[in-house]
N, C-alpha and C positions, 0 to 999 in steps of 0.2 A: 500654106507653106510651099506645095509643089506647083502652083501657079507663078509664085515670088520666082524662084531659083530658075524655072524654066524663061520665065522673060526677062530676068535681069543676071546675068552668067556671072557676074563678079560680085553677088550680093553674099553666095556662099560661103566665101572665104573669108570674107567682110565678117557675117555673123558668126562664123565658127571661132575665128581669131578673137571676138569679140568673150564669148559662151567660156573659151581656156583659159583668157586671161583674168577676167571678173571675178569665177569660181575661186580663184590664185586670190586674187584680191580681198573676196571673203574671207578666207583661212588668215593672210594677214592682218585684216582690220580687225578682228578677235584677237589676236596673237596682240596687238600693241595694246587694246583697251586693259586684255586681262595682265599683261604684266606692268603697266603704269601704274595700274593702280596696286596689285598685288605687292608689288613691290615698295610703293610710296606709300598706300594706304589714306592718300589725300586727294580728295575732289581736283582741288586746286591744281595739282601737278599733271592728272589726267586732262585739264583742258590745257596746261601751257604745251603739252605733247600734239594735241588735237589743235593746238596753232598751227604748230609746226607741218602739220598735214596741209591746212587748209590756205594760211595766208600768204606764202610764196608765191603758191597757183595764183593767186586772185591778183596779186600786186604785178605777174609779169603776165597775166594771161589776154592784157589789150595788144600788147604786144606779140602775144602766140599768135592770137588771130589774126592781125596783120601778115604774119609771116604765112600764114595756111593759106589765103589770098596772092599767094604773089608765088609760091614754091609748089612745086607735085607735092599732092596732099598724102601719097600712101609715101612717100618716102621721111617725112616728118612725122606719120604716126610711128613708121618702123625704126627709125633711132630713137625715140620716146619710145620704143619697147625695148630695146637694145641695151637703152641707157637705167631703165628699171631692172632688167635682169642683173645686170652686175653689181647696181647697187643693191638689191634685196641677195641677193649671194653672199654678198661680202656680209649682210648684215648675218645672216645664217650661217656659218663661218665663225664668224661675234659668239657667236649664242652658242656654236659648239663647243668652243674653248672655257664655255662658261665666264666673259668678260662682258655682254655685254650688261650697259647703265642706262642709264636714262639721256643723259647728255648725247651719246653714241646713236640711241634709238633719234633723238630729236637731230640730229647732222642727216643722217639717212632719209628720214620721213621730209627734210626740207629738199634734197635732193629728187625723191619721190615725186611731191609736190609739184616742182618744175616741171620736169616730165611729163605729167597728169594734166600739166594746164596747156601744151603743147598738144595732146594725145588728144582729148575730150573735147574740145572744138573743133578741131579738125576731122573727127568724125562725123561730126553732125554735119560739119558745111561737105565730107565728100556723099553724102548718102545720097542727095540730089541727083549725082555723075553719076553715079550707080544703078539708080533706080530711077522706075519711068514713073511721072507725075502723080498716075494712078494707084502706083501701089504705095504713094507713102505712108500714109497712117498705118495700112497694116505692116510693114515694113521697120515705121520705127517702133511697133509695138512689140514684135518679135525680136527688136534688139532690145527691147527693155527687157523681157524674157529674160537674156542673156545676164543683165543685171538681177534680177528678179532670182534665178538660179543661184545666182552668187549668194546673195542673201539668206538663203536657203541652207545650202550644199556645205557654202565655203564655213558659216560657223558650226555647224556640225562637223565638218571634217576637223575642222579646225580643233575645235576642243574634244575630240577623240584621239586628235594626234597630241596634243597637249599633255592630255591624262595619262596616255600610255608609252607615250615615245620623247615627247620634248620641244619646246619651243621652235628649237634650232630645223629639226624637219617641216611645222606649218614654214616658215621662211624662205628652206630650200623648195619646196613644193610653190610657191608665188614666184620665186623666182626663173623655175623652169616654164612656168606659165606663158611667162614674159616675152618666155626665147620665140615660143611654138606659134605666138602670140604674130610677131613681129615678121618672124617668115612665112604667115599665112596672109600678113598683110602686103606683101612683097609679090603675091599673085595678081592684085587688083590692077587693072588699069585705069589712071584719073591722066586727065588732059594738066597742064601747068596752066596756071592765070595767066590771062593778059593784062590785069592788073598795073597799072605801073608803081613803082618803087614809092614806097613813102619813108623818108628819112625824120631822124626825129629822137628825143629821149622820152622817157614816160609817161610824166605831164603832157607834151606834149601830143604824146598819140591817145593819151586817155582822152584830151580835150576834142582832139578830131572825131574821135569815136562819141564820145556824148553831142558833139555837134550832126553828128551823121544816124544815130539814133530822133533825132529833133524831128528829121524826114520823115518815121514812120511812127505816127502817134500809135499804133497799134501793140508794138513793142514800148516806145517811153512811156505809156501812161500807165505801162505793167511794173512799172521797175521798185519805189515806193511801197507798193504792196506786196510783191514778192520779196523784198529786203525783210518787210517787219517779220512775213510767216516765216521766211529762212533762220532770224534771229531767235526767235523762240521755238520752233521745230527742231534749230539746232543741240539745246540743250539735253534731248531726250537721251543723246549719246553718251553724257556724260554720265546722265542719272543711270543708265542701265549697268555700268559693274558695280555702282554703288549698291541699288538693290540686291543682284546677286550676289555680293559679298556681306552686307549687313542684315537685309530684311530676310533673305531665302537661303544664304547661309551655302551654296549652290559652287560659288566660285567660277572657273572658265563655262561649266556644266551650266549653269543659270545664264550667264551672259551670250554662249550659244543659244539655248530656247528663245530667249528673248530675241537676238537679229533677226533668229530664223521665223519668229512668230512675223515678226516688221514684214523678210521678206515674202514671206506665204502668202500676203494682203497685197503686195505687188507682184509678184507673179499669178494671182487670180485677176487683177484688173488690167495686165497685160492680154491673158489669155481670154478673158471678155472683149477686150477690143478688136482683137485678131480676128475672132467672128462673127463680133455683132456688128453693124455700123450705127450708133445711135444718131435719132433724127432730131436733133436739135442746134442752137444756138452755142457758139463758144463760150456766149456769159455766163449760160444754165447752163453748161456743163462745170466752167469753172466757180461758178458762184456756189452750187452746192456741194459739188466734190470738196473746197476746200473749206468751207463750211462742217461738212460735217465730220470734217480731218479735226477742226478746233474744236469740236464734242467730244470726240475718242481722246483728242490730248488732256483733257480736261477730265477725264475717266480715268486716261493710266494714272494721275495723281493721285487717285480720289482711292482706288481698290489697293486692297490691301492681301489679297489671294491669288498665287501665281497664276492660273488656270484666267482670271478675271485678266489681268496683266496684260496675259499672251491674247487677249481676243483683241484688246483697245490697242497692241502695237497691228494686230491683221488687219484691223479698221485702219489706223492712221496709214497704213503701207497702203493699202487698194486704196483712200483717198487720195492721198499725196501721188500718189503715181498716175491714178486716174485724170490729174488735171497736169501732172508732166507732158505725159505723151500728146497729150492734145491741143497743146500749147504749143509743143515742138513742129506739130505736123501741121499747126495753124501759121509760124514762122517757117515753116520751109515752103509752103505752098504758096505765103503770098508777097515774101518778100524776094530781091531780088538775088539769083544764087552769087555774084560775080562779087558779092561784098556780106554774103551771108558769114564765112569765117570769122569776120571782123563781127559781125553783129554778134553771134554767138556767142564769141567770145567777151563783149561787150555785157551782153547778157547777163553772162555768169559771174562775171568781176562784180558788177555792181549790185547782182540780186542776191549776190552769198556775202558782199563786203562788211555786213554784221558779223558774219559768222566766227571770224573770229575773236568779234566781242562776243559773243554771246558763251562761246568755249572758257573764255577767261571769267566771266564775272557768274558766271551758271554758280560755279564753284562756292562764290561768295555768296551767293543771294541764296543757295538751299540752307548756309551755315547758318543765316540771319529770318529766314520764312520758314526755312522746312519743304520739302520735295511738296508735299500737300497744296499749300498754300499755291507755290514758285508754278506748278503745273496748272491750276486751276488759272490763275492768271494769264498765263501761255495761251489755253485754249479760246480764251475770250476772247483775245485781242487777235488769233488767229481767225476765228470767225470774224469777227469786227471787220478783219480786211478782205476777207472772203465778200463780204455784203459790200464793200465799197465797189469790187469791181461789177456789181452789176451795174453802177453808174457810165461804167467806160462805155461807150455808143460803138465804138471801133468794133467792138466782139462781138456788136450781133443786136436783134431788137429790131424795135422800128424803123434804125438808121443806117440796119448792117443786115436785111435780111439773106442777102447775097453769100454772106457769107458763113460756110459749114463747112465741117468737116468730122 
């Protein structure tokens, strides 16, 4: 850590901004799970909510990264903090008049969304500017930290504020996050692209962007297989108020242990990467990491004792996250930084573009299998894809020894 900050001067603000807003972010991503459903008391209504999170972002986020490409990158993360603080205010406000619904929660969360898909590419493609070649890995692993805490922190606070205070306080607490959020990001200094202008409507910059992806098999041959494990990894979200309210009987109290178990498993496999370097191949890292993510998913179904639970979401967090990071630091390192924004953003449109199917029909498929069955299933086909990409040559092997990280 004090090797980062002393050779990269603007990494600090970067992570810190990053560390106050997440934590916020925690606290809220509880606050919606537990009263969608508390209140609806339907599967189904907790994923049309968890739409509303997910598929705004992804529909206008070819488009964000475009814009991260062509604009100063800290000043487009800092109105996408700007424009989250006042909406998560206004929404905690809602909540203190005791007004707010479900419809209100889903206008906000799509607002959210936007922002989020603005904010979250543009980070990754400025960390390059910020940081020398050398420290990336350990760099982006120390911002996953930052997420990893949140995961942590945020549904523990969260459902301590819940229980003793009120929804309306986790809301304003994400919302001040936002602010502190936004003017640490307002420290950084990024150069503006030289980029030139691409004009265009959706379709069309999506097509540019999958045409521009085409150049680097390294990213297109990922995208297929990280769609299927995003669609089925995505469900876990849904099932987890569902347990805590039916099986464990727990309520906000349940559905905190449980993020915080997810994010325990990724903030340990952050803080392994921070100091280990492991010496291997991108495909053996990603072929067993995500691999043995679709074991644990295939576990949380199966057990039926909280204690068992909380081990298989720490498993599925240090796998899932252990094959993030390394994947991010394998795209920052060897693609080119001047059209990374776009790619990134590229990225995520296409590799989460299930996810909002998987939100809606999760719903349906546990009312018709049962969580048992619907997870066992998940985890197979999650390995399944795990073992395809040791076929990709791009990541390493025979064809790629060059390339580690």
């Amino acid at each position: 850590m004090i090797d980062i900050v002393k050779e990269n001067k603007y990494f600090l603000p970067f992570w810190l901004a990053r560390i106050i807003s997440q934590i916020g972010d925690g606290v809220h991503a509880l606050a919606i799970l537990w009263f969608s459903y508390h209140v609806s008391k339907s599967a189904s209504m907790v994923g049309i909510v968890m739409i509303s999170v997910s598929l705004p972002g992804i529909l206008i986020s070819p488009v964000a990264g475009n814009i991260a490409d062509k604009f100063n990158r800290k000043i487009i993360m800092s109105i996408a903090d700007f424009v989250r603080f006042i909406s998560v205010g206004i929404l905690a406000i809602i909540a203190h008049k005791e007004m707010l619904n479900i419809p209100i929660l889903i206008g906000i969360s799509t607002i959210m969304s936007i922002a989020s898909a603005f904010f979250n590419p543009t980070a990754m493609a400025v960390l390059p500017q910020i940081v020398k070649k050398e420290f990336l890995t350990k760099a982006n692993a120390l911002s996953q930290i930052t997420a990893n805490l949140s995961l942590i922190l945020g549904p523990l606070i969260g459902m301590t504020l819940i229980s003793l205070i009120g929804i309306s306080v986790a809301f304003g607490i994400n919302s001040i996050s936002f602010l502190f959020s936004g003017i640490l990001i307002l420290k950084i200094k990024t150069k503006i692209s030289n980029m030139a202008s691409e004009k265009g409507n959706f379709l069309k910059t999506l097509k540019s962007g999958i045409k521009l992806l085409k150049k680097y098999p390294i990213a297109y041959k990922m995208l297929d297989k990280a769609a299927v494990i995003n669609f089925f990894f995505s469900s876990i979200t849904i099932i987890i108020p569902i347990l805590s309210e039916n099986r464990y009987k727990m309520g906000a109290k349940g559905i905190g242990l449980m993020m915080s178990a997810f994010g325990g498993g990724t903030l340990t496999s952050s803080l392994f990467l921070s100091f280990k370097k492991i010496k291997a191949s991108p495909k053996i890292k990603l072929t067993l990491s995500l691999f043995t993510m679709g074991i644990f998913v295939f576990l949380f179904g199966m057990v039926k004792v909280l204690p068992l639970t909380l081990i298989s979401l720490f498993m599925v967090g240090f796998s899932v996250n252990f094959a993030n990071i390394n994947l991010i630091s394998l795209y920052q390192s060897t693609l080119p930084n001047e059209i990374l924004g776009r790619i990134m953003a590229f990225l995520s449109a296409i590799a989460l573009s299930l996810q909002p199917i998987s939100y809606g029909l999760t719903g349906i498929a546990i009312e018709h299998l049962g969580i048992k069955l619907f997870m066992a299933i998940s985890g197979i086909i999650i390995s399944i894809s795990a073992i395809r990409m040791w076929f990709i040559k791009e990541l390493g092997g025979k064809h790629g020894e060059n390339i580690s990280i």
